[in-house]
N, C-alpha and C positions, 0 to 999 in steps of 0.2 A: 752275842745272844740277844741284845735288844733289837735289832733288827730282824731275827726271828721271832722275836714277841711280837713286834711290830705288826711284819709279815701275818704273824697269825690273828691278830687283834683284826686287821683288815678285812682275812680273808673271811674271817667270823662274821665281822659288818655286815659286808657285801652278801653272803648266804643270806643272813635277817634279811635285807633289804628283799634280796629276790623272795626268800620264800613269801613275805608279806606281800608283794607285786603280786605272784603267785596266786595266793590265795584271795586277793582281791578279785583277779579275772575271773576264775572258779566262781568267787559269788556273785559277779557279773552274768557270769554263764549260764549260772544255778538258776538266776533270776527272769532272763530272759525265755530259757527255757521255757518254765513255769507259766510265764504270761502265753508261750506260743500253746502249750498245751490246752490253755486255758479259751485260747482263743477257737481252735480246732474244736475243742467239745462243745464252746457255743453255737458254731459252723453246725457241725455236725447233730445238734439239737434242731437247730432251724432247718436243715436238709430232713430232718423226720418228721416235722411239722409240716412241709413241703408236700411230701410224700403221700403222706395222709388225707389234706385237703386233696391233690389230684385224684386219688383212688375213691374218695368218698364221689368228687363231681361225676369222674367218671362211670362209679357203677351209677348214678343217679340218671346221668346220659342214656344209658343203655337201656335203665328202666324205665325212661320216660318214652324213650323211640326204638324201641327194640329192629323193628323193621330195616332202618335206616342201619341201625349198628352191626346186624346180620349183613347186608349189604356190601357196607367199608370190610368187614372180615375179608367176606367171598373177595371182594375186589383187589384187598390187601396179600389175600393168599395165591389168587391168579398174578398177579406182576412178581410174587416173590417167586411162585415157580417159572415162570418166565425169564426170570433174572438170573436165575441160579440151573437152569437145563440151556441156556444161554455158554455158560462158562465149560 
């Protein structure tokens, strides 16, 4: 019988040991996590800051040279349709 106490004293250890291993990587994971989320939402703050500044230069672009912007359109929509009754 002591050899199954034994036996079970061990196998008890070894479970403790792994679950605490275990639950270390989980808060390894938990944590890592976290920062990548973290990092992404400040990505993604600065991509709408981005955004904003373009849209702003650009309507300011158009208001300043209308002409010229009218133009890049016409010029942009001829090669697009050329490009695409091409295919």
């Amino acid at each position: 019988m002591k050899n199954v106490d034994r036996v079970i004293d061990f196998t008890n250890e070894t479970v403790d040991r792994a679950a605490k291993a275990a639950s270390g990587a989980f808060k390894d994971a938990n944590k890592a996590t976290q920062q990548v989320a973290e990092r992404i939402g400040e990505k993604g703050n600065q991509l709408i800051s981005v955004e904003q500044r373009l849209v702003k230069e650009t309507r300011s672009y158009i208001r300043d040279n209308p002409l010229t912007s009218v133009g890049m359109a016409v010029g942009v929509g001829f090669l697009l349709s050329k490009w695409f009754s091409d295919r």
